[in-house]
C-alpha positions, 0 to 999 in steps of 0.5 A, a space after each residue: 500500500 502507498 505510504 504505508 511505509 512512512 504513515 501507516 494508518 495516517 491519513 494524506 494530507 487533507 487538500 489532496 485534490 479530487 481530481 489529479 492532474 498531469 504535467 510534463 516538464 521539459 528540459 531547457 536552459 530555463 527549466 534546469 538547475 546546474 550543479 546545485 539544489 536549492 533554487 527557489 524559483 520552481 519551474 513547474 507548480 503542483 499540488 499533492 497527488 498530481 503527476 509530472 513527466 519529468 526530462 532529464 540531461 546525462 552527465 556525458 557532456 556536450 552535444 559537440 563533445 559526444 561527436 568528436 567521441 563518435 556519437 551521432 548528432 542525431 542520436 543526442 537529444 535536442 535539449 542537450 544542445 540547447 541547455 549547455 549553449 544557453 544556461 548562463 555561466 552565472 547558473 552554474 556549479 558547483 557539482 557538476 550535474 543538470 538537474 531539471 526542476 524544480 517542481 514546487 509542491 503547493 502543499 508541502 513545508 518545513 516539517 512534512 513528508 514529500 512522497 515521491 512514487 517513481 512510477 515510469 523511467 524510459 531512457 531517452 537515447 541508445 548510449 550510455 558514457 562511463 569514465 573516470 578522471 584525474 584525482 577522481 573515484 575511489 582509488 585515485 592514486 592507482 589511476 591516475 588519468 584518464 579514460 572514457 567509454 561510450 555503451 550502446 544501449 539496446 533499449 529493445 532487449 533493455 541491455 548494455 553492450 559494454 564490450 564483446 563478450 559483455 552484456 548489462 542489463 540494463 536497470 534505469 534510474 535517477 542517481 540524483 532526485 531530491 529536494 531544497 534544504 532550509 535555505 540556500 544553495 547547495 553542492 550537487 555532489 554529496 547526497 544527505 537529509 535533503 536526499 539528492 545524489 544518492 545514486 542509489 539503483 533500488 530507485 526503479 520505476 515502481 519503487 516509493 522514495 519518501 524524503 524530509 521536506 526543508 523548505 516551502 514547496 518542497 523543490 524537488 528536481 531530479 536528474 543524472 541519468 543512469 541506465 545501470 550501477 554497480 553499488 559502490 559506483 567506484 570509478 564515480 559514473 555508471 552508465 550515465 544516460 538521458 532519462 525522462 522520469 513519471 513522478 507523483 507526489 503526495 504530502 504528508 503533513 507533520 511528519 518529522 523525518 531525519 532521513 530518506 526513506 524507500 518503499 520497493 515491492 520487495 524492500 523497506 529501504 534506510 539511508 545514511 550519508 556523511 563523509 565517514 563510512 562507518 558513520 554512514 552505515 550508522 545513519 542507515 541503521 539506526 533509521 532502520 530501528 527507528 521505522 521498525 520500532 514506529 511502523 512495526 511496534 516492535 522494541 527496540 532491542 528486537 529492532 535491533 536484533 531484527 536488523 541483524 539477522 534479517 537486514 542487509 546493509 549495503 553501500 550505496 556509493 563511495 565516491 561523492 564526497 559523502 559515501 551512502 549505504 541504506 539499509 535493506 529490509 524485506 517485506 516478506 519476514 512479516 507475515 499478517 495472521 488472519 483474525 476471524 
């Protein structure tokens, strides 16, 4: 059941409308938030239980770029062009990902819940870029240059073809989707409460994210496609891609919430984030206790426990400045006795 993961038995904000309505935001130079959450400014404004197609840029550069590296123009989207020609330089930075938004949510504030359900992803174009740089992704000092790749995408048979003899499944979703902090402009780079670039591949179409609102409106943007990840992310790409994402969202009011949570059909999903590991993890466990005690009455010793037979801890990335790991939780331990 929606929501059930972060209200059970509460109900939805009481100006949910009758009657949703669906939207579509586009991608353009006036529509994108280059290198940082926290634009106030929404492109688009909605209400609690409307629906947005939203359409996204990768992060594999400019359209003259993937060219010179044997894309054909025709197979990069028009927007690519015309959001790197037209942003102004002023807009841009300091992360390096173009995030389109944000979506303003009428009813959401500080202290509620923004439900958001991932229902559709379609990827946009037939490649997919991977890389990594100088001083960049988890083991700098053994790489120290260079190297780029280009994946073809079969988007019929939903594989990647990374090389001969090597075949990806392909998987997509959005490594960065989240909302405003309380006030200001921040990095894009390292996820935290705000959600953000989690880069987290549970997040497929079908899967529920639910994330602590911060600011009025909520200012949600997504963006920095992937067709697949590996859980580490270590050289810091996946197979980056354009995608075009069908949310809807749904404000809980006054729910007070640390962290991102998510809902999969298998999975009760934590998260933590910090620039230390060990405090990461600590983030996403704790978080599992806490909903495990408040959705699941149960102790929280037991929580504990429960967490430790049942609970996969997972790193999520290592590689954006504040490492991820979430805390997986399956649905099925939780069998439901019939009353007569």
């Amino acid at each position: 059941m929606r929501g059930s993961f972060v209200l059970a038995g509460v109900l939805l904000c009481s100006s949910l409308p009758l009657l949703a309505s669906d939207y579509t935001l586009s991608a353009s130079s006036k529509t994108v938030s280059w290198g940082h959450y926290g634009v106030q400014k929404a492109a688009l404004t909605v209400k609690s239980g409307d629906t947005v197609r939203i359409q996204t840029l990768s992060t594999c550069g400019p359209t003259d770029r993937l060219v010179a590296r044997g894309v054909k123009a025709e197979d990069i989207p028009a927007y690519n062009d015309e959001v790197y020609k037209n942003t102004p330089a002023a807009d841009k930075g300091p992360g390096g990902h173009i995030l389109t938004g944000p979506v303003a949510v009428e009813e959401a504030e500080p202290g509620d819940v923004l439900e958001v359900q991932i229902l559709k992803v379609d990827i946009d174009a037939n490649f997919a870029c991977n890389g990594f740089g100088l001083h960049r992704g988890f083991l700098p000092m053994e790489f120290p240059y260079s190297r780029q790749r280009l994946i073809p995408l079969d988007r019929s048979k939903m594989i990647g073809h990374f090389a001969p003899g090597i075949e990806i499944p392909l998987h997509p979703f959005f490594g960065s989707m989240g909302v405003a902090p309380g006030s200001g402009r921040i990095d894009s780079a390292p996820p935290f409460a705000h959600a953000g670039n989690m880069d987290n591949k549970e997040l497929v179409a079908g899967t529920t994210l639910y994330i602590p609102v911060a600011a009025k409106g909520a200012l949600f943007v997504a963006g920095d496609g992937h067709a697949g990840q590996g859980n580490g992310e270590v050289d810091i790409t996946a197979m980056e891609t354009f995608l075009t994402g069908t949310f809807k969202f749904v404000v809980h009011k006054n729910k007070p919430m640390s962290w991102p949570r998510a809902e999969t059909p298998t999975h009760y999903i934590t998260m933590g984030f910090s620039p230390d590991l060990k405090e990461a993890t600590e983030h996403a466990l704790r978080d599992m206790i806490d909903f495990l005690v408040e959705e699941k009455h149960m102790t929280r010793d037991d929580a504990y426990m429960l967490s430790s037979v049942a609970v996969d801890l997972d790193i999520t990335q290592l590689v954006d400045g504040n490492v991820g790991v979430h805390a997986m939780c399956p649905k099925n331990i939780f069998i439901t006795t019939a009353t007569k």
